[in-house]
C-alpha positions, 0 to 999 in steps of 0.5 A: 224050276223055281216056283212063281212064289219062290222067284217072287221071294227072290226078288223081294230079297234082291230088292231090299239087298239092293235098297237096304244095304246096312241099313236104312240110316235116315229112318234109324237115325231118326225113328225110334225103334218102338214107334208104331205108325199107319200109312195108306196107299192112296190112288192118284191117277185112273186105272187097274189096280195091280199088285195088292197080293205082292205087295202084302208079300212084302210087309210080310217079309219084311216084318210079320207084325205089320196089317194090312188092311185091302180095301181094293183088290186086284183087277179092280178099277181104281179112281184118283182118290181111291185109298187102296188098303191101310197098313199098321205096324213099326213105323221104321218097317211102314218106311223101309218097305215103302219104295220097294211095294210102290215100285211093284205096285206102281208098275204092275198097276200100270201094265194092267191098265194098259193091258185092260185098255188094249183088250177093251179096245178090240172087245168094243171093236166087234172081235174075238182077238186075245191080247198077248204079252212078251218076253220083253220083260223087266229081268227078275220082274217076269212073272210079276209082269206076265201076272199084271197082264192078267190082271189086266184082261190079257193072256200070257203067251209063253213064260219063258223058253221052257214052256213052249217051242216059238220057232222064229226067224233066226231058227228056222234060218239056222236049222235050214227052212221050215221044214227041218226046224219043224221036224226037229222040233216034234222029234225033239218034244217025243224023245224027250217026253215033252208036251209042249205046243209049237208055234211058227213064226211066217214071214211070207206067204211061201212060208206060210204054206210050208208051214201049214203043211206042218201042222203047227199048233199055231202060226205067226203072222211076222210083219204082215200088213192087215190086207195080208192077215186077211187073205193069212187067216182065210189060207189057214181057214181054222187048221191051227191057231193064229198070231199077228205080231211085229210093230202092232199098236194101240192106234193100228191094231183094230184092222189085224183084229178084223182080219180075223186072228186069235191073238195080237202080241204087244212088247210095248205092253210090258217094255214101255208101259208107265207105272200107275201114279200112286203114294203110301202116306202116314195117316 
């Protein structure tokens, strides 16, 4: 399995293949070559700052010789105004790698913003309840994404499906109910020497007694209402960690949050997020 810093490179390569091409004509034709420059990234919009470390990863790559100067580092709270670091070298670099360090920048600003946001928001509600990512990730911006979430405040549930069993709806129809997917499940992780937590998906209270009697490592409340979650958490009183889940919002998740679960899974939180408006200006 690749590292996060290796998938991270091969990102950053992809990225300038794909904006690149040949060659950045406008900024060739028109730059010269020994030209040297300053550019500084400037906030424009309130929020978490997110993606200082990627970014210097990408000047770096690009061309050894730039400096980066922080001035605010990641999961900080930024103002509209903020300058958030200073980078000198050849100006045709400060300008080939613009786009591509504003795209990351901008959108793990604004999952982090928006993570800091919800988990704030249950924190001054009076609750203990944990903001958990998704899946539901930009493809190839994964680990990026899951990273920003952190930043933010929240708490990554599985990376991807290597790091953990989450036994869902469509698996436990296929393998034939509760009970076979969870026993298979725990056979699977001793034959195969693999310590990993499994988490069951419930869609019901019939379900969430048969599961219980599997000792799972955690259950998720599938589309329960908050009513629901309540008498859900009483039932489990404990025995295993606790997830409500399916079409929860900023607007309605304080109820499932009283109810008394660990944790809250938002998709929105990385598949609809708006990227923190910034800009990288010659100085």
């Amino acid at each position: 399995m690749l590292s996060v810093e290796e998938l991270t490179d091969k990102l950053i390569d992809l990225s300038f293949a794909e904006d690149i091409g040949d060659g950045d004509h406008t900024t060739l034709c028109c730059i010269p070559a020994d030209a040297m420059g300053k550019s500084r990234l400037i906030i424009k919009e309130d929020g978490i700052i997110a993606g200082i470390e990627v970014a210097k990863e990408v000047f770096r790559r690009f061309d050894p010789e730039m400096q980066v100067e922080v001035l605010i580092n990641d999961g900080t709270k930024v103002k509209k105004g903020d300058i958030a670091m200073v980078v000198t070298g050849k100006t045709q670099s400060l300008l080939q790698t613009e786009r591509l360090m504003l795209n990351i920048m901008q959108r793990m600003s604004g999952i982090a913003t928006m993570t800091n946001k919800y988990q704030q928001a249950l924190i001054d509600a009076g609750t203990k309840t944990r903001v958990l990512d998704t899946r539901k990730t930009t493809p190839g911006m994964r680990m990026l994404e899951k990273e920003a979430v952190k930043i933010g405040g929240g708490m990554n549930h599985r990376i991807g499906l290597f790091d953990m069993i989450l036994l869902k709806d469509n698996h436990i129809d296929f393998a034939g109910g509760i009970h076979n997917a969870m026993t298979r499940a725990k056979n699977y992780c001793k034959e195969n020497n693999k310590d990993l937590k499994i988490e069951i998906e419930v869609r019901n209270f019939k379900e969430l007694e048969e599961a219980l009697a599997e000792c799972p490592d955690r259950i998720m409340f599938d589309n329960f209402t908050p009513e629901e979650t309540v008498k859900a958490v009483k039932i489990v009183n404990n025995q295993c960690e606790t997830e409500s889940s399916g079409g929860i919002t900023f607007d309605t998740m304080i109820p499932y949050a009283k109810a008394g679960v660990d944790f809250i899974s938002f998709g929105a939180l990385t598949h609809s997020v708006k990227g923190l408006d910034m800009s990288f200006k010659a100085v």
